[in-house]
Structures are given as structure tokens and as C-alpha cells.
C-alpha positions in Angstrom: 206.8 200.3 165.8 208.7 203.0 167.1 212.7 202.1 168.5 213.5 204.0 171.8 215.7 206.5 171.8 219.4 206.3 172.9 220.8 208.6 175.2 222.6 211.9 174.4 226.2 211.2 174.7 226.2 215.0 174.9 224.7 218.5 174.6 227.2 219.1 171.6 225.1 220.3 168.4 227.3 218.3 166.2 226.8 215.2 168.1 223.1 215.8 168.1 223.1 216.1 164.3 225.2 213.4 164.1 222.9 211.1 165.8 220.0 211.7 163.5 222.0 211.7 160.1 225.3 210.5 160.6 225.3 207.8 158.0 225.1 208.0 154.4 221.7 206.4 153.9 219.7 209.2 155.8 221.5 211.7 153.7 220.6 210.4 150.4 217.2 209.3 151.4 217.1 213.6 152.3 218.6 214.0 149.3 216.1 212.0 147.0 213.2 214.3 148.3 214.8 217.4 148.7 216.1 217.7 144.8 214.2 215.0 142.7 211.0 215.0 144.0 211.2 211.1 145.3 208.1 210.5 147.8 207.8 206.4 148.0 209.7 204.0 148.9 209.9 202.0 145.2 211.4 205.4 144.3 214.0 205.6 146.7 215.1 201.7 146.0 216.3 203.1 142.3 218.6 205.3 143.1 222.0 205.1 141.9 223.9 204.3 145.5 221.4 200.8 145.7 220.5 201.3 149.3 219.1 197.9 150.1 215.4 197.5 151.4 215.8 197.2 154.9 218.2 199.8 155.4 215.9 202.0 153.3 212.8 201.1 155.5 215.0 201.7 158.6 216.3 205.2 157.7 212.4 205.8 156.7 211.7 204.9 160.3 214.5 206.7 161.7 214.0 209.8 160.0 209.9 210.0 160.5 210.5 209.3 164.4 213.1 212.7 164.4 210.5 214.8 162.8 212.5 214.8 159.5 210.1 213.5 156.9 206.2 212.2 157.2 204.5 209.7 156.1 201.1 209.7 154.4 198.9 207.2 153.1 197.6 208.1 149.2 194.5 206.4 149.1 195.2 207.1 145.5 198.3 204.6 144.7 195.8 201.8 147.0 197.3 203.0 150.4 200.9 203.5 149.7 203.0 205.6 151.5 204.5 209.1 150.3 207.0 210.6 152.0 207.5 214.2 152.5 210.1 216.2 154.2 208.9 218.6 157.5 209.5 222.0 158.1 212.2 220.7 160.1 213.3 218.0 157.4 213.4 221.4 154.8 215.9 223.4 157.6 218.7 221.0 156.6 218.9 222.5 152.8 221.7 225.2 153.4 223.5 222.2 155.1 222.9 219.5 152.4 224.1 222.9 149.7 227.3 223.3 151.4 227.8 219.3 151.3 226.5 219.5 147.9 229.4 222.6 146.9 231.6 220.5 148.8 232.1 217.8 147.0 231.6 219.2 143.9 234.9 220.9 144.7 236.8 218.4 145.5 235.6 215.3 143.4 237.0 216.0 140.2 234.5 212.8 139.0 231.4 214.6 140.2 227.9 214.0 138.8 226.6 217.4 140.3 225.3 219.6 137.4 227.9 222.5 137.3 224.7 225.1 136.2 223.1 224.3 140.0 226.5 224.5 141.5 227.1 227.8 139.9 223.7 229.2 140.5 224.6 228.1 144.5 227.8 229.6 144.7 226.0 232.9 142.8 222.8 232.9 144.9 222.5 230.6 147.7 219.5 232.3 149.3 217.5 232.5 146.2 218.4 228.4 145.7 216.7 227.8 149.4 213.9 229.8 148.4 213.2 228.3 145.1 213.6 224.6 146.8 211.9 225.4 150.1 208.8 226.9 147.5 208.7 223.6 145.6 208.1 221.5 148.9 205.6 224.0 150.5 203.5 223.4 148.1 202.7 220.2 147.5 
């Protein structure tokens, strides 16, 4: 079941991409199938941050109904969902990068492998390419 949409506050871009991943959950949950290949929802329950299982099912939601990620049934696993990010889901990558370079900056505790942060900071474009190849073809 799908929730209705709220109103636009505003035209503003920010606000707009605020009101589809402006919490932490949505990121991480983008995050999980951007860079390690996470597609169902027992997956996503063991990651580190311990999202808890009906936040996790409502970011799912939330995300699917903006176009982010899909769902699909693997008849395979007994019915099971696997989730996948969209074309559009894959057009927030140099964002989630510059978030990624971020904090990797300025959290002098962070767990970000300093070889992908380099290879970023050397080659950004050939990073998207590499990534954006990965989920194409699955």
C-alpha cells in the first residue's frame, strides 16, 4: 500500500531532495546497494547502524514509491524480494561520493577504506563508471 504524497513545501531542489532522503535510514539503505551489493531485506537488517525492521520496510517503501530502487520477486529464494537501485536511484552516486569524501575528511574515526577515497579524489569519473557498470549489469 502506497502512502500519498505530501505537498511540496517548495520548488527548491534541495527541499525536493530533502523530502525523498532526508533522513539517515534512506541514505544507508542507498548506500547498502550502491557499494556492497545488498539486494534483500535480511541483508539490509545486518548492517552495522541496526536500522530496525519497520523503519527498514518503510524507507524500502518510501524509496520504491520515488523511483529510487525496485522491487522484484526471485522466484529463486521462494518469492523474496531483491532490491535494486533505478537509473534514477544510480544518479545519486556523485552525491553519495562527495558525502562519502566528506566525512572521510572530517571524521578522524572513519571506517571508509582510504584506497577508495584516494582512488575518488584521483578519479571520480572513472569511480561512477566502474560503480554505475556493476549495477547495469545485473
Amino acid at each position: 500500500m502506497s502512502r500519498a504524497k505530501p505537498a511540496r513545501r517548495s520548488g527548491c531542489p534541495i527541499s525536493y531532495t530533502l523530502d525523498l532522503l532526508g533522513d539517515k535510514w534512506s541514505l544507508l539503505v542507498i548506500r547498502d546497494l550502491m557499494f556492497f551489493g545488498k539486494r534483500r531485506y535480511g541483508e539490509f537488517l545486518e548492517s552495522a547502524e541496526g536500522i530496525a525492521t519497520n523503519i527498514l520496510a518503510d524507507r524500502l517503501e518510501r524509496l520504491e514509491g520515488a523511483g529510487l530502487i525496485t522491487r522484484n520477486e526471485d522466484s529463486a529464494t521462494g518469492g523474496k524480494g531483491e532490491y535494486a537501485l533505478t537509473a534514477k536511484g544510480l544518479d545519486l552516486l556523485p552525491v553519495v561520493l562527495e558525502l562519502i569524501l566528506w566525512g572521510a575528511h572530517h571524521d578522524p574515526k572513519t571506517g571508509a577504506p582510504m584506497e577508495f577515497v584516494r582512488r575518488v579524489k584521483r578519479d571520480r569519473d572513472a569511480v561512477i563508471k566502474e560503480i554505475r557498470a556493476r549495477h547495469e549489469n545485473r
